[in-house]
C-alpha positions as CSV (number, residue, x, y, z in Angstrom):
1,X,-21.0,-52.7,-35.6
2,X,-20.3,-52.4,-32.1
3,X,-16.6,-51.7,-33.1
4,X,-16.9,-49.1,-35.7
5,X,-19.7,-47.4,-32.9
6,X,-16.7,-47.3,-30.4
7,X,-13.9,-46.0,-32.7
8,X,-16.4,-42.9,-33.9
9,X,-16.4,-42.7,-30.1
10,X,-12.9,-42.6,-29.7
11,X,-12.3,-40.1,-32.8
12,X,-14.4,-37.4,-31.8
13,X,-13.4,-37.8,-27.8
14,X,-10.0,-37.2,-29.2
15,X,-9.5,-33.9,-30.1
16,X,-12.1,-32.5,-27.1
17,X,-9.9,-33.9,-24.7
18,X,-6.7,-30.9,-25.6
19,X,-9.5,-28.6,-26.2
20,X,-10.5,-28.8,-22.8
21,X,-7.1,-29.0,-21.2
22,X,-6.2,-25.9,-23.3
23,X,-9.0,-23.7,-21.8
24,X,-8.3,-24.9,-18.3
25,X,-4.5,-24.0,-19.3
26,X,-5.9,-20.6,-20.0
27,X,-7.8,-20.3,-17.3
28,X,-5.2,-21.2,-15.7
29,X,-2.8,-18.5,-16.9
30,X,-5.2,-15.8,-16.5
31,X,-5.5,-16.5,-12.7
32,X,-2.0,-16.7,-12.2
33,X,-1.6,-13.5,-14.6
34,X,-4.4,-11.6,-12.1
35,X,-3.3,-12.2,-8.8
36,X,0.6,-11.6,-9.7
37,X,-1.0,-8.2,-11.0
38,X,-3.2,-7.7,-7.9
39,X,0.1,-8.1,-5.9
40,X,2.0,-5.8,-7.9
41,X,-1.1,-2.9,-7.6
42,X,-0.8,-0.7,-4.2
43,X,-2.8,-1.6,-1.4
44,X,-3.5,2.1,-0.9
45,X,-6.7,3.8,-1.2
46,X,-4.7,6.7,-2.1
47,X,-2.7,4.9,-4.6
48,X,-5.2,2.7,-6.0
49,X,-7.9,6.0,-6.3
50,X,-4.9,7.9,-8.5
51,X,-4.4,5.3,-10.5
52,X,-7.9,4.7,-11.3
53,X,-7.8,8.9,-12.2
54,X,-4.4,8.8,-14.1
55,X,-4.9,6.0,-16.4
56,X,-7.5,7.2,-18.1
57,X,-6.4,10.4,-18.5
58,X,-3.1,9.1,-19.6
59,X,-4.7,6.4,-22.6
60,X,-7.0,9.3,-23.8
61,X,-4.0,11.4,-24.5
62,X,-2.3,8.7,-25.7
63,X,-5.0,8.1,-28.5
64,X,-5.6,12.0,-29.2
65,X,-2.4,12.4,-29.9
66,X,-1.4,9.2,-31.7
67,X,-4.3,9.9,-33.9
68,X,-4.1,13.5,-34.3
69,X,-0.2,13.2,-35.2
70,X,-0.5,10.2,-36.9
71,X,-3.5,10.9,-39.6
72,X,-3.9,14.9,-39.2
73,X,0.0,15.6,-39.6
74,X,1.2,13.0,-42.4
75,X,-2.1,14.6,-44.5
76,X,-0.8,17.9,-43.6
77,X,3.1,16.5,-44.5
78,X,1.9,14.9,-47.5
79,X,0.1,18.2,-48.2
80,X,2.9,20.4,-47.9
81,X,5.4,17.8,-49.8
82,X,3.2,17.7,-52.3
83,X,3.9,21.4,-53.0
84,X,7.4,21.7,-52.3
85,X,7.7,18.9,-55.4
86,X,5.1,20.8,-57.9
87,X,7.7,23.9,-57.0
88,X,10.6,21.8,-57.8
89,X,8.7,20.5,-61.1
90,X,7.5,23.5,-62.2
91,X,11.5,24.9,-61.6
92,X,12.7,22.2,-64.0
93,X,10.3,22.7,-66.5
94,X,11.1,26.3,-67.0
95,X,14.8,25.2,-66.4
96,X,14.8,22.8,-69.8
97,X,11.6,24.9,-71.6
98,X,13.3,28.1,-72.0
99,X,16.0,29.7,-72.3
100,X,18.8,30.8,-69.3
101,X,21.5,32.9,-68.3
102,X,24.8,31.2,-68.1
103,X,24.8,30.8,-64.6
104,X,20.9,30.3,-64.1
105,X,21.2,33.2,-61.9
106,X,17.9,34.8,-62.9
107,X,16.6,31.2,-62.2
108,X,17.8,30.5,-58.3
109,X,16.6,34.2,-58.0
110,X,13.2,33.9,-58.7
111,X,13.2,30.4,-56.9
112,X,14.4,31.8,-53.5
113,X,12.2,35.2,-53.4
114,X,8.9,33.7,-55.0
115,X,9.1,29.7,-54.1
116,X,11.6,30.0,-51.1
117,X,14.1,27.2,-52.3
118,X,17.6,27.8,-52.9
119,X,18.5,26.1,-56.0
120,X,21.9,25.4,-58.1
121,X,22.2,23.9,-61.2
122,X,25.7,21.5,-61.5
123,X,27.2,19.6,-64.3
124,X,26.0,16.3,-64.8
125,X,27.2,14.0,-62.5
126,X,26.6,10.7,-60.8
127,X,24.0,10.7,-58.0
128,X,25.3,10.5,-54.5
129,X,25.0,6.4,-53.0
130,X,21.6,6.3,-51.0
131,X,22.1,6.4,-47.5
132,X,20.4,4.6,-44.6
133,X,16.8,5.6,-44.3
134,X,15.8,7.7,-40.6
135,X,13.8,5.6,-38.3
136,X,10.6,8.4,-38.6
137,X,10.7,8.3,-42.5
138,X,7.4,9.7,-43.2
139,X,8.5,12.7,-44.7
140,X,11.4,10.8,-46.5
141,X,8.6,8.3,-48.1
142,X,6.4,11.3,-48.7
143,X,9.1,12.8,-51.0
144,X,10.4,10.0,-52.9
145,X,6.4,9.3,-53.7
146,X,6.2,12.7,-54.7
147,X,9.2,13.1,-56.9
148,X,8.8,10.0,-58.7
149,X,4.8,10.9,-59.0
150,X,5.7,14.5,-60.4
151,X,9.1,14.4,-61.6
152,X,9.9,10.9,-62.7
153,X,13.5,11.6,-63.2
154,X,16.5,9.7,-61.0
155,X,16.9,11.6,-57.6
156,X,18.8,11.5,-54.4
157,X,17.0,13.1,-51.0
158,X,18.9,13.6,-47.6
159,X,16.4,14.6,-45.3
160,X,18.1,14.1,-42.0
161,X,21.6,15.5,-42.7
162,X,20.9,19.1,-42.0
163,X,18.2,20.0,-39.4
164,X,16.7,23.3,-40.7
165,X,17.0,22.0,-44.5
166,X,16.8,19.2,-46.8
167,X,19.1,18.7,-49.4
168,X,17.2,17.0,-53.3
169,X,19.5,16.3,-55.9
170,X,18.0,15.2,-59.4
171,X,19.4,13.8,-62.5
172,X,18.0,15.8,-65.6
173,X,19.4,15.3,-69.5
174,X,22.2,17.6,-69.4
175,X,22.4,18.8,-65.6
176,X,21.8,17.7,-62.0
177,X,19.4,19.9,-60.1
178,X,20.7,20.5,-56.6
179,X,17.4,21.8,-54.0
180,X,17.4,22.9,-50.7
181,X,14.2,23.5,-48.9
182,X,13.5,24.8,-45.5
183,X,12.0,21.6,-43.4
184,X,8.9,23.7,-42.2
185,X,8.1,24.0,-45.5
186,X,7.5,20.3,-45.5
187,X,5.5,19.1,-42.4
188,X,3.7,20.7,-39.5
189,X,6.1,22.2,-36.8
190,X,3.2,23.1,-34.4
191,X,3.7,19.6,-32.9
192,X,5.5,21.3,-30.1
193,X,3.2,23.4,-29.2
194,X,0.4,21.0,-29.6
195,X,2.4,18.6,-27.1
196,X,2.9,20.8,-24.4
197,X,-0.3,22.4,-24.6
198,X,-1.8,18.5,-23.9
199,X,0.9,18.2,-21.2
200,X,0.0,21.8,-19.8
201,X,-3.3,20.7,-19.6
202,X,-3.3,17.3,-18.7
203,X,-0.8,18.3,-15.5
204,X,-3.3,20.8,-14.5
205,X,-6.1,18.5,-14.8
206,X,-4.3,16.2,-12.9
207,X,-3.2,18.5,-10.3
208,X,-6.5,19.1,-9.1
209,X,-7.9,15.6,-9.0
210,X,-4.7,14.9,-6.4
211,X,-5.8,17.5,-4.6
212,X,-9.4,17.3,-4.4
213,X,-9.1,12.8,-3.9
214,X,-6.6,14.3,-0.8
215,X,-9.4,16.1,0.6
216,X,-11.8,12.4,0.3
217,X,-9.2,10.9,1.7
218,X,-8.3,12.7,4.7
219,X,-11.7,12.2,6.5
220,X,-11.3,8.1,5.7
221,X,-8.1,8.3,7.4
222,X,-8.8,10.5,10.3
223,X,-11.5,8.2,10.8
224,X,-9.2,4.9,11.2
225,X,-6.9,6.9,13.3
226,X,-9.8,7.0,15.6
227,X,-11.0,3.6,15.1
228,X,-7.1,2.4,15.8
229,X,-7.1,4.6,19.2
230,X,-10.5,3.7,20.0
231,X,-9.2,-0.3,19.6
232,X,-6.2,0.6,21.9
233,X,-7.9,2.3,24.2
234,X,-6.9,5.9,24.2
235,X,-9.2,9.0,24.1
236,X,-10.9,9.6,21.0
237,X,-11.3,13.5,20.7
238,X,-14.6,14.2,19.0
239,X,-14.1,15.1,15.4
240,X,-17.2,16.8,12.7
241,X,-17.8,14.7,10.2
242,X,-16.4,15.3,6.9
243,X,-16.2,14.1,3.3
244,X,-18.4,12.5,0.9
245,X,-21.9,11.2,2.0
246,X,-20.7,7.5,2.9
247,X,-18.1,8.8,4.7
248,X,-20.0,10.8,7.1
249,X,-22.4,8.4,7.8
250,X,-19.1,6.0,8.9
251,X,-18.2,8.9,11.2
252,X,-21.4,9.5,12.5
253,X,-22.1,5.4,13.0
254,X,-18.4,5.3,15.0
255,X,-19.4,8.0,17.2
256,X,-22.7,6.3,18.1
257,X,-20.9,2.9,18.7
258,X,-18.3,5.0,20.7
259,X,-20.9,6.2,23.0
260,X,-22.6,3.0,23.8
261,X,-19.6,1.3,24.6
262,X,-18.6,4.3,26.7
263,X,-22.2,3.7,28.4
264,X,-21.7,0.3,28.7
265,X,-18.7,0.8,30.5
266,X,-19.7,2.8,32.7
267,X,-22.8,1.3,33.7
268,X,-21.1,-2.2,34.4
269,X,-18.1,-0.4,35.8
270,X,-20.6,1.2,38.4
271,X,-22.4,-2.5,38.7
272,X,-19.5,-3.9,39.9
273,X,-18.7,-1.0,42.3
274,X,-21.9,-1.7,44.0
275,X,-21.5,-5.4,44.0
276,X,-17.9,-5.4,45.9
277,X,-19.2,-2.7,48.1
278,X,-22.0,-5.1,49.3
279,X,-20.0,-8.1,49.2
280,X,-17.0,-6.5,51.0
281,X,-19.6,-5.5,53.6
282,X,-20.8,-9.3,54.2
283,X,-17.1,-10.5,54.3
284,X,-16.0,-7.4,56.8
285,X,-18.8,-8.6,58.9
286,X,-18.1,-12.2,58.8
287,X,-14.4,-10.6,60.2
288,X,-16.2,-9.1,63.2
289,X,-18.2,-11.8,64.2
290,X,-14.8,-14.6,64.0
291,X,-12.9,-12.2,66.1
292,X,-15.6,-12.0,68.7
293,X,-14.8,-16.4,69.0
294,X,-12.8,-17.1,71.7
295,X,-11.8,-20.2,70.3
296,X,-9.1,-19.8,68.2
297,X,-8.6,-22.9,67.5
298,X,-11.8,-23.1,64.9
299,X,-11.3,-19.9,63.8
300,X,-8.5,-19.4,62.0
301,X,-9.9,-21.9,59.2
302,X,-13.0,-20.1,59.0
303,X,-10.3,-16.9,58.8
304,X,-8.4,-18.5,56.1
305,X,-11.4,-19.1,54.0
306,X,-12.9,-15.5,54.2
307,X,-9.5,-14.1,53.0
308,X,-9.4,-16.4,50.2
309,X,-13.0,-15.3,49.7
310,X,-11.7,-11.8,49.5
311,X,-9.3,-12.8,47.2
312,X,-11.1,-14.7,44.9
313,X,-13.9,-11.4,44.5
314,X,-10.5,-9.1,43.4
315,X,-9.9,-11.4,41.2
316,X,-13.3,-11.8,40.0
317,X,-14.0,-7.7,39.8
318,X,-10.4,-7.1,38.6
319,X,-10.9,-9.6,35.5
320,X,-14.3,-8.3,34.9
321,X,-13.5,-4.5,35.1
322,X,-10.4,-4.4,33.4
323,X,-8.3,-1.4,32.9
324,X,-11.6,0.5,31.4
325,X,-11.7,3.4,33.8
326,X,-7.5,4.5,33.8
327,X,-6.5,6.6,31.0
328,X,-3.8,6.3,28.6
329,X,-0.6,8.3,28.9
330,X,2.7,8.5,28.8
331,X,4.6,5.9,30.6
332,X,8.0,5.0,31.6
333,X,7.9,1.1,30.7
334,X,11.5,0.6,31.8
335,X,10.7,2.0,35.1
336,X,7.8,0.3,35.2
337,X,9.6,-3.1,34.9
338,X,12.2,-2.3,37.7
339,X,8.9,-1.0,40.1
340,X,8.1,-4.8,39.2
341,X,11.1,-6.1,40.3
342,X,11.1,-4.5,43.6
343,X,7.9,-5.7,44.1
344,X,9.0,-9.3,43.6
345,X,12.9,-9.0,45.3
346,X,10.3,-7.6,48.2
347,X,7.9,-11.1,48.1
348,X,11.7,-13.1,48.5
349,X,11.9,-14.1,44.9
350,X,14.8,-12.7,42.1
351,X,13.7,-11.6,38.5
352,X,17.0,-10.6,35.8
353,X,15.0,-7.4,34.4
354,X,16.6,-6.1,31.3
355,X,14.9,-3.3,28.4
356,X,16.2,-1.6,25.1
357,X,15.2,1.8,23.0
358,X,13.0,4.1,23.8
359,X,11.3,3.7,27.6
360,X,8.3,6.3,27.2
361,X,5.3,4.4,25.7
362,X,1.4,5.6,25.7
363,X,-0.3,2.9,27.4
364,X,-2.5,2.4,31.0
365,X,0.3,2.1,33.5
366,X,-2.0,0.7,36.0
367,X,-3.5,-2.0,33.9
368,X,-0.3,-3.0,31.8
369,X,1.8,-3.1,35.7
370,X,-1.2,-5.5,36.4
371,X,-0.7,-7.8,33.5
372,X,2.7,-7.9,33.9
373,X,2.8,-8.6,37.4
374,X,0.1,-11.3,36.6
375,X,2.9,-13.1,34.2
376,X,6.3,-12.3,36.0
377,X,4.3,-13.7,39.2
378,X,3.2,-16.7,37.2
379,X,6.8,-17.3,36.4
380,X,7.9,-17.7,39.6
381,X,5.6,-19.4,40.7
382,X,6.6,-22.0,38.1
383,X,9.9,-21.5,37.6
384,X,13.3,-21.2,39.9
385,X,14.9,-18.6,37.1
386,X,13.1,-15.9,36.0
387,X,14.1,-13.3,32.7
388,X,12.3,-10.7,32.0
389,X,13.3,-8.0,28.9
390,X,11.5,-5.5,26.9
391,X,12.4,-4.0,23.9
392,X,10.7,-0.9,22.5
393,X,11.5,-0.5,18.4
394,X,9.7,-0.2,15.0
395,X,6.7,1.2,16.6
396,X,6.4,-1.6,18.9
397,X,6.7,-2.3,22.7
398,X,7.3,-6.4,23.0
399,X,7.7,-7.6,26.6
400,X,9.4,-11.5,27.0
401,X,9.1,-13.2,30.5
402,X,11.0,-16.2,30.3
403,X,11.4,-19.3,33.1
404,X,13.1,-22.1,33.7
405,X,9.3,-24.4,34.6
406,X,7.8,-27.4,33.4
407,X,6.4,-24.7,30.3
408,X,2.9,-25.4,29.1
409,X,1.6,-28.1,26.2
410,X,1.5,-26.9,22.4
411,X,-2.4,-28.9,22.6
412,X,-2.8,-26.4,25.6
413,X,-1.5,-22.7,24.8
414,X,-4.9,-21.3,23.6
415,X,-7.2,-23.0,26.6
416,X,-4.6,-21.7,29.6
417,X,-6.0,-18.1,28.3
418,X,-9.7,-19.1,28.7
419,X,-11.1,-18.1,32.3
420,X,-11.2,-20.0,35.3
421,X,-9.3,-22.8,32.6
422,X,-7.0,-25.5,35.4
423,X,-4.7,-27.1,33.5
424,X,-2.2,-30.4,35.0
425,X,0.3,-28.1,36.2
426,X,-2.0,-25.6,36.5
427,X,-0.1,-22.3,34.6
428,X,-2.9,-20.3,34.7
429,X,-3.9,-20.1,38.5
430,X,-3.1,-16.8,40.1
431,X,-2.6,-16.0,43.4
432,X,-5.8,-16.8,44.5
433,X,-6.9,-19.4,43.0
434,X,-9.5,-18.5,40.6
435,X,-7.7,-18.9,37.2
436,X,-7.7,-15.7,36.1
437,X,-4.3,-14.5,35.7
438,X,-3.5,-15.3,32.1
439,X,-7.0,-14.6,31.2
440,X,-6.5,-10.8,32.7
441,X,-3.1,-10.5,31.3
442,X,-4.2,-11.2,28.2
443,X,-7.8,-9.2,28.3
444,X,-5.4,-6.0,29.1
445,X,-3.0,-6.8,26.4
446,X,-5.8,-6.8,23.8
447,X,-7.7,-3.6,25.5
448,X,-4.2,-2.1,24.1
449,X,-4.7,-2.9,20.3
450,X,-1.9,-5.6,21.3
451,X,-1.9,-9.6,22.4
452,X,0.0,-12.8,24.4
453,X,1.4,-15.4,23.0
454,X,3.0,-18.2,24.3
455,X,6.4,-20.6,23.3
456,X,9.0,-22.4,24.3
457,X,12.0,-20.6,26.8
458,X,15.5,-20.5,26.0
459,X,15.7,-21.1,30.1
460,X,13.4,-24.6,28.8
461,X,10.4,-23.6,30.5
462,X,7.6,-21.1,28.9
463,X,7.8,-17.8,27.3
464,X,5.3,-15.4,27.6
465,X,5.7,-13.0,25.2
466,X,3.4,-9.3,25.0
467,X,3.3,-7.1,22.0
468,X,1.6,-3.8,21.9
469,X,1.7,-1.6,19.2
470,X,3.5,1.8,20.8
């Protein structure tokens, strides 16, 4: 009992089993099938916004006229051939009813001013071999129907072998009836001016919905040009806001955060203008009183110490200020580099300087010379070879210092940026000792929408590498 309990089990665990794995198959596909399609879609706004307007537009027409042509104008053909063959018929029934002239010419004369056909009457003859039928054979379909409905007698159609007319032959008892008939006479020939009356419209339509989804866009992207400038630093020109509702409020919300910040700045800016004016005021005092000691001897320690002091609180101001208060401009990078060398071949020390494409970049000059000088200095204090190149392309300004050091840990590339960090070899002390150099460097680098990374030298020491967007 147990058994047969087990194999019912087995049975109907069987076929769930595929079941299953075919849905998750499906599943499956359907994720794969939507995110190849969400990488193929435009990332725009712009884009994505006209495709969202055009493809609806685009499957309504579609529909109208697939419908419209497809029911409304094979009734109207069907119509129309319907009459065409009842002209025919009727022809051939007065043809074999009564009586004609010997060349039927009263016949084809009342057939092309009263029915508009063109009619000849030939000795009996084979039918011409069927040819191939056209692709579009509606109306070809709708006259053999026809003709076999009406007529019933052995016939031969070519309606695509002259392009104004189409040519009937049929077999009667003692003659073959040869038709022509105009082809307007047989379907609808508005279909032109249906077609580009839904094009005419459609393109106008569509015409203004570009333009007026141009004029929501604008405002969104006048909007991250100043977020982007804001980011990098530069002057963000006030601007009225514009577009729809949602829109504005975004405008009128950056504005607001613009203005605190700008506040903030400037109220810690004139903090820390008041702090190193106090504290400069203790130190020059502590100066006095040290050169008033006659003994010499103990005071050049104490001397040393309150110029480190001094040192340190630049450090300290310059790390916490920044390079808020300078403004960005126009700014000769390569020169900037060589002023950078000079400053180093002054301090004893040798620097290979080297820079490509175009020198004038919009950045702080004071605050980038800063947080280069912070790096070059860094690499020679590390390092006996020093490299230093810059290269300005593809809207971006990328500066490499390279030396020949001891480099710095992958476990330790992030923490060297952190302030007052010390590692073993101790990359990230400055000039006075407080740890701040990288941390500044970087802190600038970032003020400029950019950043500093760090890798391994072709020299074999450490790379510091900044990229700014320019």
């Amino acid at each position: 009992m147990d058994t047969a309990v087990k194999g019912s089990g087995d049975r109907t665990s069987g076929p769930a089993r595929p079941a299953a794995a075919k849905r998750r198959g499906l599943r499956a596909a359907y994720r794969n099938f939507a995110r190849r399609l969400g990488n193929a879609m435009p990332k725009g706004l712009y884009a994505r916004s006209l495709i969202i307007i055009i493809t609806p537009v685009v499957v309504i027409q579609t529909v109208v006229a697939f419908v419209f042509m497809e029911q409304h104008w094979q009734t109207v053909t069907a119509r129309l051939t319907e009459a065409v063959v009842a002209d025919i018929a009727a022809i051939i029934d007065v043809l074999e009813t009564y009586p004609q002239d010997a060349d039927f010419d009263q016949l084809s004369k009342i057939a092309k001013d009263r029915l508009n056909l063109r009619i000849a009457v030939l000795p009996l003859e084979p039918l011409p071999a069927a040819g191939p039928k056209p692709f579009f054979s509606s109306l070809d379909q709708n006259f053999s129907h026809e003709l076999s409905k009406q007529i019933g007698r052995p016939f031969w159609i070519d309606t695509v072998g002259r392009s104004n007319l189409i040519e009937m032959r049929i077999q009667l008892d003692e003659h073959v009836l040869r038709v022509f008939a105009r082809r307007s006479q047989t379907y609808a020939s508005n279909s032109l001016t249906f077609l580009s009356w839904m094009v005419g419209i459609s393109v106008i339509l569509l015409t203004i919905a570009i333009i007026f989804l141009r004029n929501q866009i604008r405002p969104i992207l006048r909007l991250a040009a100043a977020v982007d400038d804001f980011g990098k630093g530069r002057a963000v020109p006030d601007f009225a806001p514009r577009g729809a509702r949602e829109v504005r409020r975004a405008t009128i919300a950056f504005h607001e955060m613009r203005d605190r910040v700008d506040r903030q700045i400037e109220q810690r800016t004139a903090m820390l203008a008041g702090v190193s004016h106090d504290l400069r005021t203790i130190l020059t005092r502590f100066r006095l009183q040290l050169a008033l000691i006659e003994d010499k001897a103990d005071v050049d320690p104490m001397v040393k110490d309150v110029d480190d002091m001094n040192r340190m609180l630049e450090g300290y101001l310059a790390f916490a200020r920044g390079d808020a208060g300078e403004t960005t401009m126009d700014t000769d990078v390569d020169m900037l580099l060589r002023e950078i060398g000079n400053d180093i071949r002054v301090a004893g020390h040798e620097a290979d300087i080297t820079f490509s494409g175009d020198p004038i970049v919009k950045v702080r000059p004071q605050g980038f010379k800063r947080c280069l000088t912070n790096l070059v200095r860094n690499a020679i204090r590390h390092g006996d070879r020093v490299m230093v190149s810059g290269v300005h392309e593809n809207g971006l300004l990328t500066v490499k210092v390279d030396d020949d050091g001891p480099g710095v840990p992958l476990e330790e590339r992030e923490a060297v940026f952190k302030p007052f960090y010390r590692g073993d070899i101790a990359r990230n002390i400055d000039e006075s000792g407080t740890g701040l150099g990288l941390a500044i460097a970087r802190d600038i680098a970032r003020s400029h929408g950019g950043d500093i990374t760090l890798d391994i030298s072709p020299l074999g020491g450490l790379r510091v590498q900044v990229v700014i967007p320019a």
